[in-house]
N, C-alpha and C positions, 0 to 999 in steps of 0.2 A: 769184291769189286762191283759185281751188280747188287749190292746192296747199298754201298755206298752210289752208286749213279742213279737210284730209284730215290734216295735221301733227299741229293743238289737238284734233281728236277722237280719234286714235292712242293722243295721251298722257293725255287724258282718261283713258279704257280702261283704260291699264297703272297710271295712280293707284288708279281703280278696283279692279283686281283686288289690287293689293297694298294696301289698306285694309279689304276682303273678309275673312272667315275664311276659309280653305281647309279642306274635308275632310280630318281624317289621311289617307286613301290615294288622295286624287283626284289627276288626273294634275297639277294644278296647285298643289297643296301639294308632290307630290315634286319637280317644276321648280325651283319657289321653296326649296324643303329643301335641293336638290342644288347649285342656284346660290349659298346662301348659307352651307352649308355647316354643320357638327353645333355645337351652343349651343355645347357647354364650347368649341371651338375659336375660336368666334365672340368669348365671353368672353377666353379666354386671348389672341386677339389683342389686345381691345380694351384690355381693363384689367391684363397681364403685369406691365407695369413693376411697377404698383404695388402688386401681390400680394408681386412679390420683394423691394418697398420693406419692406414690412408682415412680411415671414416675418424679413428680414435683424434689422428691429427688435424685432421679437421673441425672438431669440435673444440680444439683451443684456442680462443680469438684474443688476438690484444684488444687492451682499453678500447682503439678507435671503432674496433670493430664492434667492440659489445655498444658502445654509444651508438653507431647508428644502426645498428639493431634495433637500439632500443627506440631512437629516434622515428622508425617505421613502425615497430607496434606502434608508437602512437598516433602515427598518422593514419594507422588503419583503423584505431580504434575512433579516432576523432572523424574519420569519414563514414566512419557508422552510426555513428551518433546524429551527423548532418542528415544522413539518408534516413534513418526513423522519425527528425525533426522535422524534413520536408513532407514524407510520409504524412506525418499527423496534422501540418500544417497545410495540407494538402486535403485531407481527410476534413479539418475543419472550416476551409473554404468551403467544401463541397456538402458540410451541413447548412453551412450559412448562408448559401445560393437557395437549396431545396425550401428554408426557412421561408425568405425573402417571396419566394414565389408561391408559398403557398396563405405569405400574408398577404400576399397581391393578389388573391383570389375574392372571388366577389364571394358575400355572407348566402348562406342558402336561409330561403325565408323561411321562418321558424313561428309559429305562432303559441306563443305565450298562454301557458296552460293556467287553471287555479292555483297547483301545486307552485309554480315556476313563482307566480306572483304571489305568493304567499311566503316563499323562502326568499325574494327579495323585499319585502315587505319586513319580517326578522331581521335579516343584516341590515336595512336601512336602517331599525329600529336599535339595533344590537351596536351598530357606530355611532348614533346619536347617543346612546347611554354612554357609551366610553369616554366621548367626545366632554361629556357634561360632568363626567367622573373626573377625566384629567383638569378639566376648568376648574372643578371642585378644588381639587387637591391642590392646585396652582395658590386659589384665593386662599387655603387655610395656610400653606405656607408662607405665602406672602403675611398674610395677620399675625401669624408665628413669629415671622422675622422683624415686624414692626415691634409686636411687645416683648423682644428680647432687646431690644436696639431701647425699648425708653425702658426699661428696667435696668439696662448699665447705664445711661445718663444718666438718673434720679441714686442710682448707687454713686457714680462719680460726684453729682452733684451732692453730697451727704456726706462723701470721704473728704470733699474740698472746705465744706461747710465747718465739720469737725478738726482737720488742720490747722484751719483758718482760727479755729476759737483756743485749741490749743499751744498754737503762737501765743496770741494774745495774752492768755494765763499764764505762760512762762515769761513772756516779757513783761508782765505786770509784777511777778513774783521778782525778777531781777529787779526791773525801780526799787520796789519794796524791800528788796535786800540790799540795796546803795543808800536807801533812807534809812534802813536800821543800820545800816554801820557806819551813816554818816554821823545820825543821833547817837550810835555810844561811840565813838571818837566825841562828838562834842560832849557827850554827860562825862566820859571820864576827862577832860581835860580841864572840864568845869571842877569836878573831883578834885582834880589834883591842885586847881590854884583856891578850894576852898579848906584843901586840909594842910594846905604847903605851911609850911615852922618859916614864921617871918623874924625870928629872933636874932638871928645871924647873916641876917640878911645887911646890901647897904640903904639907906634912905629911897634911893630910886626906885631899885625895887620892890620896896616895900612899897610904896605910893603907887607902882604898876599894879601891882597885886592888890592894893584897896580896891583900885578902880574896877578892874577886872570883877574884883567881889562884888561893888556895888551894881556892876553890869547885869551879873549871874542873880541877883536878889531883886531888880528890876525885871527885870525877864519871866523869872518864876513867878514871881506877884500877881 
């Protein structure tokens, strides 16, 4: 019996002291801290599953959602892109001011050495020769393009020349071939009414056919 009542007063006690506040740094808060170990760890035991239940379903989004997701990446991306453009346009105002004013600054006076006028004396020299180069090359093209330009007229004129006379020739040789088959149509008809058999013929036209002959022997005479 006093064992069993030394028991129920023991855990009495330890009910006690864990239903107590503990001091943050009393030696019995660090006990109970150290035995029970740091909250987030105490949580992550207790409730893990179902954070990784919670995180997994979270990362499922309908269609709506994945579009405007995606609709903000791009406005982030497209507001980063303004801020580097302002940036640089910003950047290159402020070369363009520094520019400005220090072409607005008066010239410091410099007096012109041998060397100085001597190397502008070359380039003076050095653009007049290019200058006379380009004029050069200007007039020999230009002469180039004239005696290409009468070298096809005097061809054209020569291809039109030769056309022209070749016409001619063939239309001379047609005449001459209407004249020669006009003359053997008339030689062979003369032919024919000088060899024609007037025997069986009637009187008319035998007397057509004298005539005719005496036409043909008149003629040839």
């Amino acid at each position: 019996m006093d064992v069993l009542a030394a028991a129920a007063t023991a855990m009495d006690a330890d009910e006690t002291l864990a239903a107590a506040p503990a001091a943050p740094h009393s030696p019995v808060a660090t006990t109970v801290a150290t035995m029970e170990g740091p909250p987030e760890a105490k949580r992550a035991g207790t409730g893990g599953g179902r954070e990784t239940k919670a995180k997994a379903a979270k990362k499922v989004l309908s269609p709506e959602e994945k579009a405007i997701e995606a609709a903000k990446r791009r406005c982030r991306r497209r507001n980063q892109k303004m801020k580097i453009s302002a940036a640089a346009n910003q950047q290159a105002q402020e070369r363009q001011q520094v520019d400005d004013k220090l072409c607005g600054l008066p010239r410091s006076c410099h007096k012109a050495t041998k060397a100085d006028l001597q190397r502008e004396a070359q380039a003076l020299a050095f653009t007049q020769s290019m200058e006379k180069m380009m004029a050069d090359n200007h007039a020999a093209m230009a002469a180039r393009d004239e005696k290409r330009r009468l070298e096809k007229e005097a061809a054209a004129a020569i291809y039109h020349n030769l056309a022209k006379e070749v016409i001619e020739v063939q239309k001379a040789d047609a005449e001459a071939k209407l004249l020669d088959d006009a003359k053997a149509k008339i030689l062979a008809e003369d032919t024919r009414i000088m060899l024609a058999d007037l025997s069986s013929v009637d009187d008319d036209t035998r007397a057509w056919f004298m005539k005719r002959r005496a036409e043909i022997r008149a003629r040839d005479a």
